[in-house]
C-alpha positions as CSV (number, residue, x, y, z in Angstrom):
1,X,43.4,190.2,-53.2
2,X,44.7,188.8,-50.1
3,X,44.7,187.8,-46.5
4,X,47.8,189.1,-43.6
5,X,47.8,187.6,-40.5
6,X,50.3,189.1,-37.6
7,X,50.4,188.5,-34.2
8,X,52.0,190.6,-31.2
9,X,55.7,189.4,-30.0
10,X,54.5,189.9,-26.1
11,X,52.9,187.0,-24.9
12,X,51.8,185.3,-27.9
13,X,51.3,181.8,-29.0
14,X,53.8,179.2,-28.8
15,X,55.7,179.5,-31.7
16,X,57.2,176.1,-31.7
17,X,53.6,174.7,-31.2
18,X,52.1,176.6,-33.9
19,X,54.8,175.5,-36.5
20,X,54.7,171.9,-35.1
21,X,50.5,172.2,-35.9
22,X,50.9,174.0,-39.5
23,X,53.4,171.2,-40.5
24,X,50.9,168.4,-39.6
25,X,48.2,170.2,-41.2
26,X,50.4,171.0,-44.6
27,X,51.7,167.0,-44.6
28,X,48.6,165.7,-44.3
29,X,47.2,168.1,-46.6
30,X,43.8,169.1,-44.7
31,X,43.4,172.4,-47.2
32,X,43.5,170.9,-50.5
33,X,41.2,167.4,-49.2
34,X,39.0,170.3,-47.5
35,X,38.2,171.8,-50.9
36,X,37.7,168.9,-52.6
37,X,34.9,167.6,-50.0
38,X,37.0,165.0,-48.2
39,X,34.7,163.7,-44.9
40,X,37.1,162.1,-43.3
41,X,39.1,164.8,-42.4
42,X,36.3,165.1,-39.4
43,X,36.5,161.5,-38.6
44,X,34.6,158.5,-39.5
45,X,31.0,159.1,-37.8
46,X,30.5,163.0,-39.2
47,X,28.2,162.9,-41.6
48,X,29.2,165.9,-43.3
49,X,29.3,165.4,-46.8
50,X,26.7,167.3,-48.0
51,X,27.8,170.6,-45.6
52,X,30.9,171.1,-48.0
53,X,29.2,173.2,-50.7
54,X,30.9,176.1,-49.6
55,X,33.9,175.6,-50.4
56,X,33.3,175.9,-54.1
57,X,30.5,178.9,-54.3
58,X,30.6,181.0,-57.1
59,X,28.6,179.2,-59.7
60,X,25.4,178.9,-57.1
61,X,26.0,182.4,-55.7
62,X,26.2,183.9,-59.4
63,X,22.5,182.3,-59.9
64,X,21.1,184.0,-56.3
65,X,22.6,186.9,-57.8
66,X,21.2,187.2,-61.1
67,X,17.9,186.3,-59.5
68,X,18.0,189.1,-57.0
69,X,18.7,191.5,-59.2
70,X,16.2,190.7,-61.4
71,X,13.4,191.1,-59.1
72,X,15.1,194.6,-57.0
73,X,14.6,196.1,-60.3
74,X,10.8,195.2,-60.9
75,X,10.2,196.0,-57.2
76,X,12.2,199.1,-56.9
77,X,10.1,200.5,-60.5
78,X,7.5,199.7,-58.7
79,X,8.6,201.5,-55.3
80,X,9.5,199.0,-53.1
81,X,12.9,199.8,-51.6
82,X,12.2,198.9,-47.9
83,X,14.2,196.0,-47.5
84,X,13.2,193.4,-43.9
85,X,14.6,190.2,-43.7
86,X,13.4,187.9,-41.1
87,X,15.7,184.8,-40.5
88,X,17.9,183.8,-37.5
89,X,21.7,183.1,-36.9
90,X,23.4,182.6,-40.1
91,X,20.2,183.7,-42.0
92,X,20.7,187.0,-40.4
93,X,23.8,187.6,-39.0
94,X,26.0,187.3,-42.6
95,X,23.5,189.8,-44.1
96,X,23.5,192.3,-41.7
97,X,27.4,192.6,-41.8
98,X,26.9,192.4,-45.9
99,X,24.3,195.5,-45.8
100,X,26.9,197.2,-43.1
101,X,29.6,197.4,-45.6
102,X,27.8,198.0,-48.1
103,X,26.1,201.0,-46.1
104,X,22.7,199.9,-47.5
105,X,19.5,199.4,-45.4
106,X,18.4,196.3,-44.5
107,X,16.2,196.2,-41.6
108,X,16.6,192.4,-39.8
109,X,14.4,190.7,-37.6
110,X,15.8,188.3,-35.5
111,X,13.4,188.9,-32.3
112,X,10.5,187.7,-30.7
113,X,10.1,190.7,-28.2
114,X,6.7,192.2,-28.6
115,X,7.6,195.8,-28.6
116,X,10.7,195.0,-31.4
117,X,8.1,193.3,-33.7
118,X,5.3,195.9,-33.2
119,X,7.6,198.9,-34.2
120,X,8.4,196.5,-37.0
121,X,5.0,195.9,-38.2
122,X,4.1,199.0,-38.1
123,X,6.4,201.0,-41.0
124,X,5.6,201.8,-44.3
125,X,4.0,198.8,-45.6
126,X,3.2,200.0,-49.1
127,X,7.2,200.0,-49.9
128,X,8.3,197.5,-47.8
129,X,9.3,193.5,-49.2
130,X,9.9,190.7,-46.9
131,X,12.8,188.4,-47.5
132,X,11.6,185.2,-45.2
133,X,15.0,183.0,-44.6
134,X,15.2,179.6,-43.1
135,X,17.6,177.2,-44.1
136,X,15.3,173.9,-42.6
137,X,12.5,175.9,-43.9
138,X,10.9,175.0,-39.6
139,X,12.7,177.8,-37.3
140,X,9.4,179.0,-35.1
141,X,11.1,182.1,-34.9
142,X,11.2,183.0,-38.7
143,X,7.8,180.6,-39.5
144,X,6.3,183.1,-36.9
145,X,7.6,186.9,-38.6
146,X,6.2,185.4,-41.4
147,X,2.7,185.0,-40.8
148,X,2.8,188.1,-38.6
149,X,3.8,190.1,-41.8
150,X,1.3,188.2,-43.8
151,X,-1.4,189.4,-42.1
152,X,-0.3,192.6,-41.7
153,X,0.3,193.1,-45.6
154,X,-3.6,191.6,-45.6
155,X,-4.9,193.7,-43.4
156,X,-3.0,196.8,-45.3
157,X,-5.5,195.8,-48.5
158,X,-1.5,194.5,-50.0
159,X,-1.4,190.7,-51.6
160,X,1.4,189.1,-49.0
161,X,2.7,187.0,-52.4
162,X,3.9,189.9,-53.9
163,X,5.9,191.1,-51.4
164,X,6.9,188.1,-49.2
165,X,10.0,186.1,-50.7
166,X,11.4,183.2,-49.4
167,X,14.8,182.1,-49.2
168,X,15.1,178.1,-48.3
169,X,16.5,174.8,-49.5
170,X,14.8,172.8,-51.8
171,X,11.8,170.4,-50.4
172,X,11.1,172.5,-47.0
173,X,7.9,172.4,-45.5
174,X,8.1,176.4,-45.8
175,X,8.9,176.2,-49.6
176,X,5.9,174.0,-49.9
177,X,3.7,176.6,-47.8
178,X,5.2,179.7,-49.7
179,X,4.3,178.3,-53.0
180,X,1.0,177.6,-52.0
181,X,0.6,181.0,-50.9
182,X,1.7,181.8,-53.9
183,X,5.1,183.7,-53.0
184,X,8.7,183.7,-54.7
185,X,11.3,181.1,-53.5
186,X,14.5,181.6,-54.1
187,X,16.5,178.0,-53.1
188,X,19.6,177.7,-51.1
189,X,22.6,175.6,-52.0
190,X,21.6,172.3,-49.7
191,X,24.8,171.3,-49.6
192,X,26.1,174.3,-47.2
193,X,25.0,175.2,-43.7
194,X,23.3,177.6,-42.1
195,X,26.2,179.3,-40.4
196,X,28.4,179.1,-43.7
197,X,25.9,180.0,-45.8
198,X,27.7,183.8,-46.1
199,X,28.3,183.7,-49.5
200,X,25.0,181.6,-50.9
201,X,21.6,182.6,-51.0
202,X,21.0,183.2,-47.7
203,X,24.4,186.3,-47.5
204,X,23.4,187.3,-50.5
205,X,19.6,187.2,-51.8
206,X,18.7,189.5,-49.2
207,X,21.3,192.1,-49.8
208,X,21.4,192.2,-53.4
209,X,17.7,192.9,-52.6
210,X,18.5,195.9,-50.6
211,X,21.2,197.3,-53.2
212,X,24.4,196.1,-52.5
213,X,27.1,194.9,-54.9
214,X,27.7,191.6,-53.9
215,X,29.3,190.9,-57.0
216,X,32.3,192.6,-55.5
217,X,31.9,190.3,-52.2
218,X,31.9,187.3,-54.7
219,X,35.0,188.8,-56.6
220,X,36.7,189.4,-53.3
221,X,36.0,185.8,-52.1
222,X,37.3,184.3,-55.5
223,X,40.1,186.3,-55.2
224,X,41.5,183.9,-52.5
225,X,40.1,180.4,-52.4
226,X,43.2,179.1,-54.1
227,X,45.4,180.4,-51.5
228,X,43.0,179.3,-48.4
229,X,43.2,175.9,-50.6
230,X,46.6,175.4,-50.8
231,X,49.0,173.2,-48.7
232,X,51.2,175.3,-47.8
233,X,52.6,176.9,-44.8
234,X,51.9,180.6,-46.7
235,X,47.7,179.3,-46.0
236,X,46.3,182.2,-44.1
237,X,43.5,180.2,-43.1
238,X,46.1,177.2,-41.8
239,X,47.7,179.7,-40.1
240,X,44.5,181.3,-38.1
241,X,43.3,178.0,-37.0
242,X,46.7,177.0,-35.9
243,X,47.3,179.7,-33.7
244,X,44.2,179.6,-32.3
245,X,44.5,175.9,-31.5
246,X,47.7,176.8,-30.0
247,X,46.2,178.3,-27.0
248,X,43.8,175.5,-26.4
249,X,42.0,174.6,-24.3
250,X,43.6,177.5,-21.6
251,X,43.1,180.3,-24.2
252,X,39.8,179.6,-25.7
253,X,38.0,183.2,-25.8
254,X,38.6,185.6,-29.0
255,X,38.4,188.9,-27.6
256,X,37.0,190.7,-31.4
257,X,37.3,194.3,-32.1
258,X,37.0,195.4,-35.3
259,X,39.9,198.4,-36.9
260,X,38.7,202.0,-37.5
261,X,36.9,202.0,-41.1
262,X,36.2,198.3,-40.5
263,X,32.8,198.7,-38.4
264,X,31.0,196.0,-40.1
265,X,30.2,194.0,-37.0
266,X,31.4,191.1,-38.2
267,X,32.5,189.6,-34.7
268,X,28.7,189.2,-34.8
269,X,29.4,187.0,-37.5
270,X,32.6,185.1,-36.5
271,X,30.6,184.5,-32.9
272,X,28.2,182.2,-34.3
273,X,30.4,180.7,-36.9
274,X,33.2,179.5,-34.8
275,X,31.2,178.7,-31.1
276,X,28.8,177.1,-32.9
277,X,30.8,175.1,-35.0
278,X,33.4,174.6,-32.3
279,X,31.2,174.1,-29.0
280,X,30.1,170.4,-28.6
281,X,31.8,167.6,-26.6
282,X,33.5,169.9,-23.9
283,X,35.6,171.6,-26.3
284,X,35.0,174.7,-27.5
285,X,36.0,178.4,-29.1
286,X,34.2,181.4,-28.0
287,X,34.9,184.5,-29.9
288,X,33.3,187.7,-28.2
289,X,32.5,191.0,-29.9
290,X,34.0,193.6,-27.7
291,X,34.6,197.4,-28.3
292,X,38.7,198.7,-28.3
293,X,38.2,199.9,-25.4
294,X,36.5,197.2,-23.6
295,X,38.4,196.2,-20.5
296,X,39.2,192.8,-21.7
297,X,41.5,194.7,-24.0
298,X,42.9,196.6,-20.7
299,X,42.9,193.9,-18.3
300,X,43.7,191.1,-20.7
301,X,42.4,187.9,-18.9
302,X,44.4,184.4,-19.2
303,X,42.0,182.8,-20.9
304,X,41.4,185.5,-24.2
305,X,43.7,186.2,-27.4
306,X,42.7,189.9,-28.5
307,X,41.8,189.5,-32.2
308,X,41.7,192.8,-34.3
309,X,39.9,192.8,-37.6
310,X,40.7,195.2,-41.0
311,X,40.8,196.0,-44.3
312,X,44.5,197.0,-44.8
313,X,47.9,195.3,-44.4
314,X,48.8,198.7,-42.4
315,X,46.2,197.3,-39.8
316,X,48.5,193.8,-39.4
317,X,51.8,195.3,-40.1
318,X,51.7,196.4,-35.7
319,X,49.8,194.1,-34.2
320,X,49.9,195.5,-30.1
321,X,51.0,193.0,-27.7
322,X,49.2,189.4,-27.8
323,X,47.1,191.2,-30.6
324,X,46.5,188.8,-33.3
325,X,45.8,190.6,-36.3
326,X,43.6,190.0,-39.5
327,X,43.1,192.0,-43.0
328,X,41.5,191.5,-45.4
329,X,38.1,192.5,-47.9
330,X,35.2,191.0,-46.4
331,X,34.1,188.9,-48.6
332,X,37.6,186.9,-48.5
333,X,37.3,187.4,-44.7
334,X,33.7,185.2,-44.8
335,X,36.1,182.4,-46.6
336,X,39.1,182.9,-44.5
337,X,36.6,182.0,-40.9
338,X,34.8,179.6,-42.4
339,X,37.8,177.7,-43.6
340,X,40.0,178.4,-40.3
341,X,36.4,177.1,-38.0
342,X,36.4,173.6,-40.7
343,X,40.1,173.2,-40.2
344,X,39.8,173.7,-36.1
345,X,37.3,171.0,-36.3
346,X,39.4,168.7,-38.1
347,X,41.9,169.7,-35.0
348,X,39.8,169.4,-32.5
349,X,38.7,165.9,-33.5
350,X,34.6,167.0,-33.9
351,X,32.0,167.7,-36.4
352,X,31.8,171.0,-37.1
353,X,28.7,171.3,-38.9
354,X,26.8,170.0,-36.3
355,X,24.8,171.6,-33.7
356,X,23.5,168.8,-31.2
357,X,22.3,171.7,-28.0
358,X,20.9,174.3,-30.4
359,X,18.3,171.5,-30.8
360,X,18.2,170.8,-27.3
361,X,17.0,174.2,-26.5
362,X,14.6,174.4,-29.1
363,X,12.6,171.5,-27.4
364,X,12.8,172.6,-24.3
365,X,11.3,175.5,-25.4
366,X,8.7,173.4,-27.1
367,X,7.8,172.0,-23.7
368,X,7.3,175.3,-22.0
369,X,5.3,176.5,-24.4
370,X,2.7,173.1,-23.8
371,X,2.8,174.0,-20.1
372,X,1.2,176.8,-18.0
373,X,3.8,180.0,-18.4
374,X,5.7,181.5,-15.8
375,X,4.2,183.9,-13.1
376,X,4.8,187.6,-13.6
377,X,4.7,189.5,-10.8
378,X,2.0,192.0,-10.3
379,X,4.4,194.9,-9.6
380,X,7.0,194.5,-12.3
381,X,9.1,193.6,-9.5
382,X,12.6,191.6,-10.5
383,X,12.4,187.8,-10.0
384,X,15.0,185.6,-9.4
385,X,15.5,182.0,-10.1
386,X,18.1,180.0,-9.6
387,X,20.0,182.4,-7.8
388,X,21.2,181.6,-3.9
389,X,19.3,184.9,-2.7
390,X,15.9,186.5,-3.4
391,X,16.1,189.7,-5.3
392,X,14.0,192.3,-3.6
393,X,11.7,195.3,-4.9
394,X,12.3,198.7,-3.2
395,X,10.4,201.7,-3.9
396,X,13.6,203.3,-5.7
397,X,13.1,199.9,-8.5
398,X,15.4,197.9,-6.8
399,X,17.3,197.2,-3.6
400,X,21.0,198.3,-4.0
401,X,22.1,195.6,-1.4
402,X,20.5,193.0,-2.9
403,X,22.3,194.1,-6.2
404,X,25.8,194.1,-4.6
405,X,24.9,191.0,-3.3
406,X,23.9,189.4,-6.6
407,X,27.0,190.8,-8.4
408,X,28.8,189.4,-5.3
409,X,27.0,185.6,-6.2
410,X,27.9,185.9,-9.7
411,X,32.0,186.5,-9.3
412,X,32.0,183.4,-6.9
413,X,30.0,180.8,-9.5
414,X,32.0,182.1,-12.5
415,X,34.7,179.3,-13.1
416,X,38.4,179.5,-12.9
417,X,39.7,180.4,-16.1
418,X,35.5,180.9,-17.1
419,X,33.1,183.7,-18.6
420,X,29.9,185.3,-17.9
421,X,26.9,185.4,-20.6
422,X,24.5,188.1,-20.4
423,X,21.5,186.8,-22.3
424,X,19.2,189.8,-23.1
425,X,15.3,188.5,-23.6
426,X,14.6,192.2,-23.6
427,X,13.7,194.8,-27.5
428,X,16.9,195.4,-28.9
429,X,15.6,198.5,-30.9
430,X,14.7,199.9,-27.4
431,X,17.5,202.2,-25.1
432,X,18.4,199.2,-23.4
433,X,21.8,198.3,-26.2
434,X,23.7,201.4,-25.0
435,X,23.0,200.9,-21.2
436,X,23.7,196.9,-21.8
437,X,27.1,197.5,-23.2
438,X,28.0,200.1,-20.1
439,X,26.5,197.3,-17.7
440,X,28.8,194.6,-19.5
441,X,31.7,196.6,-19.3
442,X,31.2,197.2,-15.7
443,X,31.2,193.6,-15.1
444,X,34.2,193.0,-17.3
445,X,36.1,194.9,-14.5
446,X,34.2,193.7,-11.7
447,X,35.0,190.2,-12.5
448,X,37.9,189.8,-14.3
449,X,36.9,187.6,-16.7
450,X,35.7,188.3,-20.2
451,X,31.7,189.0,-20.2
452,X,29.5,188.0,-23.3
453,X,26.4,190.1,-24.2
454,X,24.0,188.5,-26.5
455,X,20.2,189.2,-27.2
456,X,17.2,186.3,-27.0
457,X,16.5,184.6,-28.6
458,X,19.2,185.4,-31.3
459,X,22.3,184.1,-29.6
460,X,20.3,180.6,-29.4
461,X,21.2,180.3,-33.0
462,X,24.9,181.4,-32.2
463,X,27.0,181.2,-29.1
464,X,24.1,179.1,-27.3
465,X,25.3,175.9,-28.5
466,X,28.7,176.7,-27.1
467,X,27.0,177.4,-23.9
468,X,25.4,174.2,-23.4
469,X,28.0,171.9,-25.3
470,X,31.5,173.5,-24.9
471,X,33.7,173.6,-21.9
472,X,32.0,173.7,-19.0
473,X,33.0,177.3,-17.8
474,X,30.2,179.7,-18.1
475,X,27.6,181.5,-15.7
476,X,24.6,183.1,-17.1
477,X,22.9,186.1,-16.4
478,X,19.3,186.4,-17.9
479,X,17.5,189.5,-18.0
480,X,13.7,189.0,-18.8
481,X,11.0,191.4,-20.0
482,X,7.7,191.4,-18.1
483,X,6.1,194.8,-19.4
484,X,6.2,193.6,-23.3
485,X,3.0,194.2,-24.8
486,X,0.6,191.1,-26.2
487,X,1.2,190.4,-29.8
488,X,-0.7,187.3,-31.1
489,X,1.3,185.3,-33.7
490,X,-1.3,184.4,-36.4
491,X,-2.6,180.6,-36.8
492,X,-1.2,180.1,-33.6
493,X,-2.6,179.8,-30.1
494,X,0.4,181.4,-28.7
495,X,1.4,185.2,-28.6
496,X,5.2,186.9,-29.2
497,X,5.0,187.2,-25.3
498,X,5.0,183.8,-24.9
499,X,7.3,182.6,-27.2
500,X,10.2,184.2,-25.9
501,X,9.1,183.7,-22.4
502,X,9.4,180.0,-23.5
503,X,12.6,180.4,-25.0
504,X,14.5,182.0,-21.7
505,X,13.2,179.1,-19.9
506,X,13.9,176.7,-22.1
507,X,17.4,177.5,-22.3
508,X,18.0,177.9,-18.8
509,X,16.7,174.5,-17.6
510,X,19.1,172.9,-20.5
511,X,21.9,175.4,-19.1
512,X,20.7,174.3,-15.7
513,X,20.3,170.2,-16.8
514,X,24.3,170.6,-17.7
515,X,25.4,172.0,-14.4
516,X,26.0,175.8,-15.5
517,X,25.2,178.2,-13.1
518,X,22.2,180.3,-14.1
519,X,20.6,183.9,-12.7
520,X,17.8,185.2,-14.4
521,X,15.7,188.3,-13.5
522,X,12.7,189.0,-15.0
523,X,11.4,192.8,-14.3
524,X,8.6,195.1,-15.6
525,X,11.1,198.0,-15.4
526,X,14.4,197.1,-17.3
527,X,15.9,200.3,-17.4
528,X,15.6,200.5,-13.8
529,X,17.3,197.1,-13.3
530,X,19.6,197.9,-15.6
531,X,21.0,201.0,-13.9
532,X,20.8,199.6,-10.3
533,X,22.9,196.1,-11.7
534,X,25.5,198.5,-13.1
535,X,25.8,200.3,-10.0
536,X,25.9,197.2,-8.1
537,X,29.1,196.0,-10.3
538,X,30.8,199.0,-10.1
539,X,30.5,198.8,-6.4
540,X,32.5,195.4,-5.7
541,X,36.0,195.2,-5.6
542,X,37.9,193.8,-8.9
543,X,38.6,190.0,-9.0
């Protein structure tokens, strides 16, 4: 088993600097005092020992996996084989690449939208089994699927405890609750984080659950931890974070397609591992998930290194020009990142294991939701805030000029060298995915810089704390929901509606609070708005 890296001769890294960065990091020996736990390769205030357990997986993940497996087979007899798992960022994201490769289902719930968790809600509950994930064991989001499903099973004459199973670390307040409701727990390793928790509990408890044979993802992860441990300049992992640091801080966007017979999605994955763990104290590495033929792979802005992802050494053998290249089996991928983001940390002199803003945003949101909530307008008309121009209603849905205009805002905030973020508060099981990824693209050319397309509240728990914390060189684009249909949260005094209303506007004034330039619409008709922001971008001349 093994990882090949390969990188384009056009316009590539500096060589020289790359080499000079892998010596320091083979001298010092950062791989082999990574494996064995060594804090102080993050400096002297990161408290980071007990995020390490990662590096050394196999005995805890072996455990999850018997343990799954076990209870798939009593529930599958019994005929349970609809798999949901609700959980956010790491939670979510590594098992939805897992259940991709593994071409299993595995329906995830990473929303707060109304309409997403209605449809949701309202399957087959009589074969369905609810894997409840949260690391802290206090994410509102995941506390909240919980007791929506929990009622739901109730009020579908099903006992919740038998097919609710939570997946947390040991002494949580939801541990506590789930035993007292008398549900399964299955614990975490506490010594790994959320966001590199691929290959624990949280990867692969869910999965396993749904069918797949994560004990070839173990295998294939095994396979290469003594390379990625080595101190050596053959260190794939050494090698990634090098040449990645080598374009620092100009080149700090990872432009992430994945190779044909690779569609995993796992530049879902690598988004939140890397900007998350790499976005705090102005510095910062933001990897975007982008199509082959997105125009960031045409156009090729200054600021982003294309990154292309496989299974084969064919795939790295011709990397295209400034291509870096990266094969590999997944599960040795999921150790490859994570080692590569620990070892940029190191480089980047910060903790990364850390996530000071996604906190930030979480209380602002906390805030909100104590206040009054935001007026919707009567008409389902867009509103704009923050924005140097009022966005008008027309009786086609929306005025085009004020579109143009809008588009025409947006290309002067973006910074030099910058990015825009398209924050979606909107269903993501709706028909808004395709039209968002033909309105992102149309931006990517309008603008000329690369464009970021993430759904609320789930990039929160990724690419958000990049947002707030990294380099100060985004602009944000919020599209808000207004028609979503009431959906009371259970044991709570607040609805679905109001949750993620709370969480767009507590991100924003934190976005706002830091100086990034913020537009957010809010619309009863988002198709509508959609279309008319597409045709606006298409309209304006290319940066």
């Amino acid at each position: 088993m093994s990882i090949t890296l390969s990188f384009g001769a056009d316009s590539g890294p500096d060589t020289a600097q790359v080499d000079a960065i892998m010596a320091r990091l083979v001298d010092t020996r950062v791989a082999s005092r990574l494996f064995a736990r060594d804090a102080t390769l993050w400096g002297p205030d990161a408290n980071v020992e007990e995020r390490l357990g990662w590096t050394d997986f196999e005995a805890n993940a072996l455990t999850a996996i018997v343990g799954a497996e076990h209870i798939r087979a009593e529930l599958h007899a019994a005929g349970v084989d609809r798999v949901m798992l609700c959980g956010m960022g790491g939670s979510s994201l590594a098992p939805e690449v897992i259940a991709r490769w593994a071409n299993v289902p595995l329906t995830v719930i990473d929303s707060t939208h109304p309409s997403f968790l209605t449809a949701a809600l309202s399957g087959d509950l009589s074969r369905t089994l609810v894997v409840v994930s949260s690391k802290s064991g206090s994410t509102i989001e995941t506390l909240s699927h919980r007791a929506a499903f929990a009622a739901a099973f109730t009020a579908a004459g099903i006992d919740p405890a038998a097919r609710i199973i939570v997946v947390t670390d040991p002494g949580s307040q939801l541990e506590a609750d789930a035993r007292s409701a008398g549900q399964r727990v299955c614990f975490a390793d506490p010594d790994v984080g959320g966001r590199f928790s691929a290959l624990t509990a949280f990867g692969l408890v869910p999965t396993a659950l749904a069918g797949a044979d994560v004990r070839e993802l173990l295998a294939d992860a095994c396979g290469v931890r003594t390379l990625l441990a080595s101190d050596t300049a053959d260190n794939p992992a050494l090698r990634l974070a090098a040449v990645i640091a080598a374009g620092l801080p100009d080149r700090y966007v990872l432009g992430i397609a994945e190779a044909p017979g690779t569609d995993w999605g796992l530049g879902s994955w690598i988004e939140q591992l890397v900007a998350e763990s790499t976005g705090k104290a102005g510095h910062g590495v933001l990897p975007i998930a982008l199509q082959d033929s997105a125009p960031e792979f045409v156009a090729h802005p200054a600021n982003l290194m294309r990154v292309r992802l496989g299974t084969s050494a064919a795939v790295a053998a011709a990397p295209g020009p400034s291509e870096l290249t990266v094969s590999g089996a997944l599960g040795a991928q999921f150790l490859l990142w994570e080692t590569a983001t620990a070892v940029l940390g190191h480089l980047l002199g910060i903790d990364p294991f850390d996530q000071p803003d996604v906190e930030s945003a979480k209380i602002a949101a906390r805030a909100v939701l104590s206040q009054d909530s935001e007026p919707v307008s009567e008409t389902g008309a867009p509103i704009l805030y923050d924005a140097p121009a009022q966005l008008l209603a027309a009786p086609s849905g929306v005025a085009p000029e004020t579109t143009v205009e809008l588009m025409t805002s947006l290309r002067d905030v973006v910074p030099r060298n910058g990015y825009l973020a398209i924050q979606a508060y909107l269903d993501p099981s709706g028909p808004y995915a395709a039209e968002l990824e033909v309105f992102r693209d149309a931006l990517a050319r309008a603008l000329g810089v690369p464009v970021a397309l993430g759904w609320g509240p789930r990039y929160l728990h990724s690419v958000g704390q990049l947002h707030k914390g990294g380099p100060a060189l985004g602009a944000f684009l919020q599209l808000c929901d207004s028609s979503a249909p009431k959906l009371e949260i259970p044991g709570s005094e607040s609805g679905f509606g109001t949750l993620i209303a709370a969480q767009s506007r507590g991100d924003r004034d934190v976005l706002t609070s830091r100086g990034r330039p913020v537009f957010a619409l809010r619309t009863g008709a988002p198709g509508v708005l959609i279309a008319a922001l597409t045709a606006a971008a298409r309209s304006i001349s290319p940066s």
